[in-house]
SESELO-520134 format. One record per residue (C-alpha): x, y, z; residue in one letter. Coordinates in nm, 4 decimals. Layout:
REM SESELO-520134
REC         u         v         w  r
REC         X         Y         Z  a
...
This chain:
REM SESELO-520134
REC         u         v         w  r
REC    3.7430   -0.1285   -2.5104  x
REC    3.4071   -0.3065   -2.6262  x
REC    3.1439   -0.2710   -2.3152  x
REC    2.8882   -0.4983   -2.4210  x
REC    2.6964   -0.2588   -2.6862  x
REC    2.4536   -0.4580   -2.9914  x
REC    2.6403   -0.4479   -3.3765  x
REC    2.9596   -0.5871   -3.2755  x
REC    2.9084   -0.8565   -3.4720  x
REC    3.1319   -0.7145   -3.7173  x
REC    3.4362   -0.6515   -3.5512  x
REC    3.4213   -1.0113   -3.3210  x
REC    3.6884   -1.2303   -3.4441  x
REC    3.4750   -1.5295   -3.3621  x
REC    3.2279   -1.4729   -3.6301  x
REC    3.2744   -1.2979   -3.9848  x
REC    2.9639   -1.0446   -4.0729  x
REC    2.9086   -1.2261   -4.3666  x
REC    2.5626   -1.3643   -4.3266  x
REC    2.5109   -1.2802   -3.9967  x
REC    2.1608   -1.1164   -3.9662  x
REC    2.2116   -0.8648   -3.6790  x
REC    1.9596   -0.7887   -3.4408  x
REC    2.1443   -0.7203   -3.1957  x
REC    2.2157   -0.3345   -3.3205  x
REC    1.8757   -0.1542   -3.3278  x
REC    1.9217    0.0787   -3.6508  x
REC    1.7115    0.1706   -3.9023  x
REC    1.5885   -0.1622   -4.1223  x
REC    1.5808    0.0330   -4.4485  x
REC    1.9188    0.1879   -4.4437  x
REC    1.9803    0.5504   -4.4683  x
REC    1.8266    0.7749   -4.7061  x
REC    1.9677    0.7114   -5.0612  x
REC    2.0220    1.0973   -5.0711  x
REC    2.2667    1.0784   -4.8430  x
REC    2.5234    0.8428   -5.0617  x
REC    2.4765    1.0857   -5.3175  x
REC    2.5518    1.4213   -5.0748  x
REC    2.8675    1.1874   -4.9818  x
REC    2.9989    1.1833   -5.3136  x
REC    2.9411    1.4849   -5.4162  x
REC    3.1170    1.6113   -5.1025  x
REC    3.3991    1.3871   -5.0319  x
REC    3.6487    1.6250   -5.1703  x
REC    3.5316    1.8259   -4.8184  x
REC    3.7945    1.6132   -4.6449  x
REC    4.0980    1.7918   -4.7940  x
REC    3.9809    2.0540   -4.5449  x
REC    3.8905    2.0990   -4.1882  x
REC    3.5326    2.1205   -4.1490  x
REC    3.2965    2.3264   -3.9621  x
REC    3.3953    2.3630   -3.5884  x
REC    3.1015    2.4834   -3.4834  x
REC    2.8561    2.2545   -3.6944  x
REC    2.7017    2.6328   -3.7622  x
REC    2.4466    2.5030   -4.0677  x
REC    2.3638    2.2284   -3.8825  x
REC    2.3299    2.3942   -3.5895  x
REC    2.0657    2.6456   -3.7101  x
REC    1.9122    2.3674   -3.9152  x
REC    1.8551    2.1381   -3.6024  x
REC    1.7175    2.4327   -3.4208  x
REC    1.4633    2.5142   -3.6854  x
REC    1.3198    2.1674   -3.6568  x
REC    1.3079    2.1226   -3.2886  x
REC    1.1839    2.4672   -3.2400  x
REC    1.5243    2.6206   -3.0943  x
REC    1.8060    2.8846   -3.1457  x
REC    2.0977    2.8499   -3.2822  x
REC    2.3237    2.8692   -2.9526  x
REC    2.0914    2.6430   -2.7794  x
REC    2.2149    2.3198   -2.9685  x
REC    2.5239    2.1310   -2.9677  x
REC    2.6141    1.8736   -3.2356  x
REC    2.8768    1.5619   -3.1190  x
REC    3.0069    1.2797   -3.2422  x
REC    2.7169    1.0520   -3.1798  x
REC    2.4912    1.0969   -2.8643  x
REC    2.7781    0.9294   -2.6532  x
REC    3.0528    1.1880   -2.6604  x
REC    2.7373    1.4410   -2.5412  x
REC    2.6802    1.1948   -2.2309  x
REC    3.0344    1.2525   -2.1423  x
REC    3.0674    1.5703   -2.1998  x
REC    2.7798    1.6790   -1.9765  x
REC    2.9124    1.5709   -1.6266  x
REC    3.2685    1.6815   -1.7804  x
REC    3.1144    2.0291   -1.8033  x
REC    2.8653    2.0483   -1.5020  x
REC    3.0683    1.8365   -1.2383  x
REC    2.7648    1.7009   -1.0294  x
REC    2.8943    1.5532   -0.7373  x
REC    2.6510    1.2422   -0.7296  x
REC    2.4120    1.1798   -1.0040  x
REC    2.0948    0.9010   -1.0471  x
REC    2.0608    0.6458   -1.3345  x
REC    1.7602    0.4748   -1.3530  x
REC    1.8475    0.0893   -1.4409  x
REC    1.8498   -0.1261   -1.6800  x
REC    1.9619    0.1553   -1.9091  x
REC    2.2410    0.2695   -2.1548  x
REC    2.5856    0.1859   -1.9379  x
REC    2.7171    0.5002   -2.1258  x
REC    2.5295    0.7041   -1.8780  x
REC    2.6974    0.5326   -1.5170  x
REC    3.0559    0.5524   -1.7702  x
REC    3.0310    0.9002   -1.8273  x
REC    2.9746    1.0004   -1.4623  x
REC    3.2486    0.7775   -1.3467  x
REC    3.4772    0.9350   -1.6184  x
REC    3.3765    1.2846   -1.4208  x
REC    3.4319    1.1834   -1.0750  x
REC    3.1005    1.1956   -0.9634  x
REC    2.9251    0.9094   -0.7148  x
REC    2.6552    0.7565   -0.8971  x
REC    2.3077    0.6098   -0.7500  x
REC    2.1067    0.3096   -0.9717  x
REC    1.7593    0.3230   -0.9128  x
REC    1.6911   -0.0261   -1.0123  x
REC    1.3389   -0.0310   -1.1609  x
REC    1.1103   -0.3659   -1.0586  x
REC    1.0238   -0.6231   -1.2992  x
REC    0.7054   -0.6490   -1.0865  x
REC    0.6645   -0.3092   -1.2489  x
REC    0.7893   -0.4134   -1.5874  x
REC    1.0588   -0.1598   -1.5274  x
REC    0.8535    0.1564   -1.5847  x
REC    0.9522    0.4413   -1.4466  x
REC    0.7092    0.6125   -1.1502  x
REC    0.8475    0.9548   -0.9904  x
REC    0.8943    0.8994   -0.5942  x
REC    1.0263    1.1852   -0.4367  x
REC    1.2555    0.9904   -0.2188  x
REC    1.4820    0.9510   -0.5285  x
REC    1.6226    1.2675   -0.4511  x
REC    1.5955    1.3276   -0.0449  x
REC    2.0040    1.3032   -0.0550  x
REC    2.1051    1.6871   -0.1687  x
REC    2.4315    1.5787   -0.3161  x
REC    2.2378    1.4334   -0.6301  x
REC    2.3093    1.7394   -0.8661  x
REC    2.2202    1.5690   -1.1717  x
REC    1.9814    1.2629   -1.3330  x
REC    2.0106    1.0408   -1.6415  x
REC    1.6655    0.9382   -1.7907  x
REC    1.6393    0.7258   -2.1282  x
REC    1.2741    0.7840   -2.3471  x
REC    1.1962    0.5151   -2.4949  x
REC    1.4344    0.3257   -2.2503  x
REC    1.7221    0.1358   -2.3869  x
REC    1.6642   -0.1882   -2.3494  x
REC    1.3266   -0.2252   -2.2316  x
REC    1.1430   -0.0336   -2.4155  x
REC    0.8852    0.1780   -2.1299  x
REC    0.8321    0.5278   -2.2082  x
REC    0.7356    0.8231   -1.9397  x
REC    0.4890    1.0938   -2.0305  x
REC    0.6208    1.4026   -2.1008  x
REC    0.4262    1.5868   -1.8179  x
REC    0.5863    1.3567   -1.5701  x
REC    0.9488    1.4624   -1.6578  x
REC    0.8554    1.8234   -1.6744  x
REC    0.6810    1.8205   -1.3222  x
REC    1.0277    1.6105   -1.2156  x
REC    1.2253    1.8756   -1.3452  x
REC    1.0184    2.1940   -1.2412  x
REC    0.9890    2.0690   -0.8627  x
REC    1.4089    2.0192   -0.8543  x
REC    1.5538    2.3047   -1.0391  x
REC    1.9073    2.2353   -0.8838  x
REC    1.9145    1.9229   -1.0100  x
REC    2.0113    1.9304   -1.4092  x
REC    1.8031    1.6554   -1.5870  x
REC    1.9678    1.4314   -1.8774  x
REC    1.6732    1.2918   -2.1189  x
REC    1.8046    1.0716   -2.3812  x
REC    1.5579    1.0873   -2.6752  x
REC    1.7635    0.8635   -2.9031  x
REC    1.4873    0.6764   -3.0155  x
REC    1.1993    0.9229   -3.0049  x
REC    1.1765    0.9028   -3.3811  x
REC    1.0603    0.5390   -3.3946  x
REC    0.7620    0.6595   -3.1098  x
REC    0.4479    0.6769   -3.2212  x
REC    0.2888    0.9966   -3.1222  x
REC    0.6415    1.1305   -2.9700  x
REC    0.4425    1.4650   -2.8637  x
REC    0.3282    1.3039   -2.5566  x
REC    0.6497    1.1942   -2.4313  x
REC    0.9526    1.4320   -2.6114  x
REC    1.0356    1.7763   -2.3707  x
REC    1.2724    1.8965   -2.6390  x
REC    1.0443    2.1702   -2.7292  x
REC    1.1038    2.3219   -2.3212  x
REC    1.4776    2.2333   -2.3154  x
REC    1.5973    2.5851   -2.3862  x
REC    1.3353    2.7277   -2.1195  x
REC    1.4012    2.5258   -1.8390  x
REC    1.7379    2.5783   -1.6765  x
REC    1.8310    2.2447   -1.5685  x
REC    1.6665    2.0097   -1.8528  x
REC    1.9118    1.8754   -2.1583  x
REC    1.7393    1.6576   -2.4212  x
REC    2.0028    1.4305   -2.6001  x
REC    1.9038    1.2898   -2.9415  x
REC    2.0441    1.0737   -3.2113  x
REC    2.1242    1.1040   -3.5753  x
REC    2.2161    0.7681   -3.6793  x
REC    1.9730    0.5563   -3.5499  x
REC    1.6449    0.6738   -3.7435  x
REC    1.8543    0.7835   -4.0379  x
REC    2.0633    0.4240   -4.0632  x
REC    2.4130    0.5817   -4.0656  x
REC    2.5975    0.4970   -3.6867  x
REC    2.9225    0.4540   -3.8797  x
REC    2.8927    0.8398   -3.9606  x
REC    2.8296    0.9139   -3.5399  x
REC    2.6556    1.2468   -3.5001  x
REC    2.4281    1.3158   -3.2359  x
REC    2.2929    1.6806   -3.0397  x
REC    2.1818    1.7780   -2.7687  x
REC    1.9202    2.0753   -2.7092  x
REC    1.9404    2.3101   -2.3370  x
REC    1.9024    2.6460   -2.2264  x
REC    2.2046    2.8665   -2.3742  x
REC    2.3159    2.9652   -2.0080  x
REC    2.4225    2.5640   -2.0269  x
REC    2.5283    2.5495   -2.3381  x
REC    2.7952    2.8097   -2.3023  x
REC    2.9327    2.6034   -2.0069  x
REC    2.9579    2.2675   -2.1646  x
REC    3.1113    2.4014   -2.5067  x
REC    3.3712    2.5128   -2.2477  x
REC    3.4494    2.1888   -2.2240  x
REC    3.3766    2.0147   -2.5590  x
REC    3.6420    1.9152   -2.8109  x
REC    3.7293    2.1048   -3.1131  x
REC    3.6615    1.9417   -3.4701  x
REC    3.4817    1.5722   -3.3425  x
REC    3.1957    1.6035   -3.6215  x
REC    3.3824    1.4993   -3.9609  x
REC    3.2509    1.7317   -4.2470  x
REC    3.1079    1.4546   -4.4480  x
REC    2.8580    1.3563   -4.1366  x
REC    2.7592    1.7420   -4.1384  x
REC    2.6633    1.7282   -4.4726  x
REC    2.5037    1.3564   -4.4308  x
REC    2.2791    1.4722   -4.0967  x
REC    2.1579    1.7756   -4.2927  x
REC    2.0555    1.5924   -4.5924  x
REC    1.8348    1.3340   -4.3915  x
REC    1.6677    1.5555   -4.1641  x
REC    1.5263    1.7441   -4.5003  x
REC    1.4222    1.3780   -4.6599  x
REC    1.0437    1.3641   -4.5523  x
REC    0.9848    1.0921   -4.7491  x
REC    1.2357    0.8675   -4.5969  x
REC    1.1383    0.9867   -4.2339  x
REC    0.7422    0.9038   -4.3099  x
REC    0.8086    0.5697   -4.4785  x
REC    1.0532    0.4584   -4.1908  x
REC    0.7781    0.5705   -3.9561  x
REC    0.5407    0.3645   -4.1100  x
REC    0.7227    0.0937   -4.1923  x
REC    0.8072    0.0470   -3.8022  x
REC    0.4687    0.0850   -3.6805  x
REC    0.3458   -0.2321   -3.8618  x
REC    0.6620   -0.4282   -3.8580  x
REC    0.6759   -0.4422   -3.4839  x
REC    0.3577   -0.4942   -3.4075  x
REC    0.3909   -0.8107   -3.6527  x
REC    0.6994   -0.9335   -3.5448  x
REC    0.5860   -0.8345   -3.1648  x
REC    0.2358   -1.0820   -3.2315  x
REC    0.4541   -1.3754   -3.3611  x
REC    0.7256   -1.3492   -3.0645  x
REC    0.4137   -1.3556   -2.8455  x
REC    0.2968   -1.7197   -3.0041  x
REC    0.6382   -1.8648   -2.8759  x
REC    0.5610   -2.1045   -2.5809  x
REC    0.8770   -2.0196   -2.3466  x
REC    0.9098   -1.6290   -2.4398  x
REC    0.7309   -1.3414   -2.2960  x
REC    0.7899   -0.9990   -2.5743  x
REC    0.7243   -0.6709   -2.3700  x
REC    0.5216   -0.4620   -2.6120  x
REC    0.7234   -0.2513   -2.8490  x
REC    0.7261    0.1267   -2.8611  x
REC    1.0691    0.1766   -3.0792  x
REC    1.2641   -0.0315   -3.3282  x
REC    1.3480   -0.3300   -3.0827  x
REC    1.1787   -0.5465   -2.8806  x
REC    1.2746   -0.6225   -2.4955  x
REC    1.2237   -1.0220   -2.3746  x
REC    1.1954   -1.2293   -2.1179  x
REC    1.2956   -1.6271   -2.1468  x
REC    1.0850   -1.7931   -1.9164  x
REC    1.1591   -2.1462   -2.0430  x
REC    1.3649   -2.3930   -1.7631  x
REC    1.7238   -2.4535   -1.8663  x
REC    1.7689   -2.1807   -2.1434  x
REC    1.9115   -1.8566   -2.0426  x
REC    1.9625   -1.5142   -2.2508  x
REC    2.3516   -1.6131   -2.3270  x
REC    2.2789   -1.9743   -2.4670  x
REC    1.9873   -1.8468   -2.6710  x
REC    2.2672   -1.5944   -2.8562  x
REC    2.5061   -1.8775   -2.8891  x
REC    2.2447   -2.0925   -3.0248  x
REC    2.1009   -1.8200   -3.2652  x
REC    2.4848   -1.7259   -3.3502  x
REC    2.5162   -2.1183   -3.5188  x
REC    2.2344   -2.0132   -3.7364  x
REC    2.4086   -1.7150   -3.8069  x
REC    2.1530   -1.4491   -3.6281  x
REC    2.2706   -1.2112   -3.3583  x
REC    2.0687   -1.0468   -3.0528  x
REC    2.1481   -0.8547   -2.7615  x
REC    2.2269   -1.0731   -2.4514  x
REC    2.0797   -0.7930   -2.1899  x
REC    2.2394   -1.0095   -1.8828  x
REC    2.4993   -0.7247   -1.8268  x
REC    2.2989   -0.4478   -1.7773  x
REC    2.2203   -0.3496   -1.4116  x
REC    1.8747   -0.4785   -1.2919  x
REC    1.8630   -0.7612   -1.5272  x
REC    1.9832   -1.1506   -1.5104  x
REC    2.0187   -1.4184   -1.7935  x
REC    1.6750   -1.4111   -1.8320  x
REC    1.6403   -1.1347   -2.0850  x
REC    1.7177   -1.0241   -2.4935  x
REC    1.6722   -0.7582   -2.6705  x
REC    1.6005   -0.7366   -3.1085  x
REC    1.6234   -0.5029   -3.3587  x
REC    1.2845   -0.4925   -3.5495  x
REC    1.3823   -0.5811   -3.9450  x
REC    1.2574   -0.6576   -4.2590  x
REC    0.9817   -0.8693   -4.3041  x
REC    1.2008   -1.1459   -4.4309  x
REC    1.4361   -1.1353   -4.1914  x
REC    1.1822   -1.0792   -3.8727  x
REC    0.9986   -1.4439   -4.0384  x
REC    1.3663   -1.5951   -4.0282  x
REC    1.3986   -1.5014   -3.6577  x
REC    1.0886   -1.6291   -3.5698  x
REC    1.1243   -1.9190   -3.7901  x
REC    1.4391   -1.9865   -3.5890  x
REC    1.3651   -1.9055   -3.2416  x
REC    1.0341   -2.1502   -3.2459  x
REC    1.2689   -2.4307   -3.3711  x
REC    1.5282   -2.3826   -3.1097  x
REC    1.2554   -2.3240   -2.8549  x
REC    1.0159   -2.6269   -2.9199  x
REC    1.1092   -2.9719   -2.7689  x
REC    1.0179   -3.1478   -3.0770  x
REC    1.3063   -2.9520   -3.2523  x
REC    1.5883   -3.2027   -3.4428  x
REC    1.8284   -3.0340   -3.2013  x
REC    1.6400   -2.8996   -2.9118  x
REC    1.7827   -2.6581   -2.6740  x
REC    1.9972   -2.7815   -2.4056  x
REC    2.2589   -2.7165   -2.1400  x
REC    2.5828   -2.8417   -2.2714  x
């Protein structure tokens, strides 16, 4: 059942994909590496067989870049079947999510039983994360779900904050999604992946498909101590990573040109299309750190929802962020695109926006 996710354009029977821009999905502008068609093709005959249940090259591959073993990765079928399969695995009675976030994380430990707690951050704050020891005073919470960059807003926290979280509550088994720690600039400061196999109780939960432009593929991993990892394979499905994204994920982690040009490319495309949002009377851009931008409408009379309907008659798409926990009507979230398509956006937005627009924005 569709929960509300970005890049469902496609598949909503109200409006074809053709000439929709979508910036409601936040994936990779340029695509995927071109290498990886050509690994496709010269693979595809790889599906007249079963393929790797253990993801073994990858495996070792993945370690090798993140500075791991072998047996202290797991690949999945996208990030998301790893969410689930964690508190599937680890059965924490009561865990913490700190909202607005991913809604995969409160789904997967409601699809283990467990109680969950949303910390609601404050907008006062602009939702960033502080550490309060009171977030864990009740000894039932055995485990916690922490996005970095968060998804939708954008606010990173230090990596020295989430180790001294995790080294002061070793019974509690910490959940760090790093899905977008590629598109960071300077991700040192803020990724832990390098202590997950040291630290008992720390799993770092990373991507394939965003950076690399393939989420059709879904492949994802996850990095922990191999105490953990032996538990949670326990519990893990046989066969859910296709041979033909094993042979895709390999090929763009070795592409080093594609992963410095994307990097690039990012880091001076948001901060463009981050400047011009900014010179919108009525909209207030939270300052980017990944490949979307979080906003706030502070205009009277338009909301989040009528903004997407408006921007859907002009055939764009964003994120509508009124359904996630801690936020209202009065925030979006973009993709960051090409040029072209950022300046149509913009172009867009400040003529729906302004009241001297032909058809200015109104409440039906």
């Amino acid at each position: 059942m569709f929960k509300g996710h970005g890049g469902h354009i496609k598949h909503n029977a109200n409006y074809s994909n053709n000439g929709i821009l979508d910036f409601s999905a936040s994936i990779n502008p340029l695509g995927y590496p071109e290498n990886v068609r050509k690994i496709i093709f010269e693979h595809f005959d790889d599906i007249l067989h079963y393929p790797d249940i253990d993801c073994t090259s990858l495996r070792k591959y993945i370690g090798q870049k993140v500075g791991r073993a072998e047996d202290e990765i797991i690949v999945g079928n996208g990030s998301t079947e790893l969410f689930y399969l964690i508190p599937r695995a680890l059965k924490p009675s009561k865990g913490i999510v700190f909202q607005p976030t991913f809604s995969e994380f409160t789904e997967a430990l409601k699809c283990s039983n467990a109680e969950t707690v949303n910390n609601v951050l404050r907008s006062e704050e602009d939702f960033c994360f502080t550490y309060q020891e009171t977030y864990f005073d009740d000894k039932k919470v055995k485990m916690v779900f922490l996005c970095n960059p968060n998804n939708p807003t954008g606010q990173l926290v230090e990596k020295a904050v989430i180790l001294s979280m995790v080294k002061q509550h070793p019974d509690i088994t910490f959940v760090i999604d790093e899905a977008f720690i590629d598109f960071v600039e300077g991700p040192e400061k803020y990724s832990v992946i390098n202590e997950s196999g040291t630290l008992r109780n720390l799993i770092v939960v990373r991507s394939l498909t965003k950076f690399y432009g393939f989420p059709g593929l879904r492949i994802g991993y996850l990095a922990a101590h191999a105490d953990l990892i032996i538990k949670m394979m326990e519990y893990k499905e046989p066969w859910s990573v296709n041979a033909l994204a094993q042979c895709a994920a390999m090929t763009a982690l070795e592409d080093k040109e594609f992963i410095s040009r994307s990097r690039e490319f990012m880091f001076m495309e948001r901060l463009y299309l981050f400047h011009e949002l900014s010179e919108i009377q009525g909209l207030s851009p939270y300052k980017p750190t990944a490949n979307y931008i979080f906003i706030k409408v502070n205009m009277s009379g338009v909301t989040s929802l009528l903004l997407r309907e408006r921007l859907l008659e002009h055939g764009i798409a964003i994120r509508d962020c009124s359904n996630f926990i801690g936020l209202n009507d009065n925030y979006f979230r973009i993709a960051v695109r090409t040029r072209e398509e950022n300046m149509m956006l913009v172009s867009t937005l400040k003529t729906l926006l302004t009241k001297h627009s032909p058809r200015p924005m109104k409440i039906p």
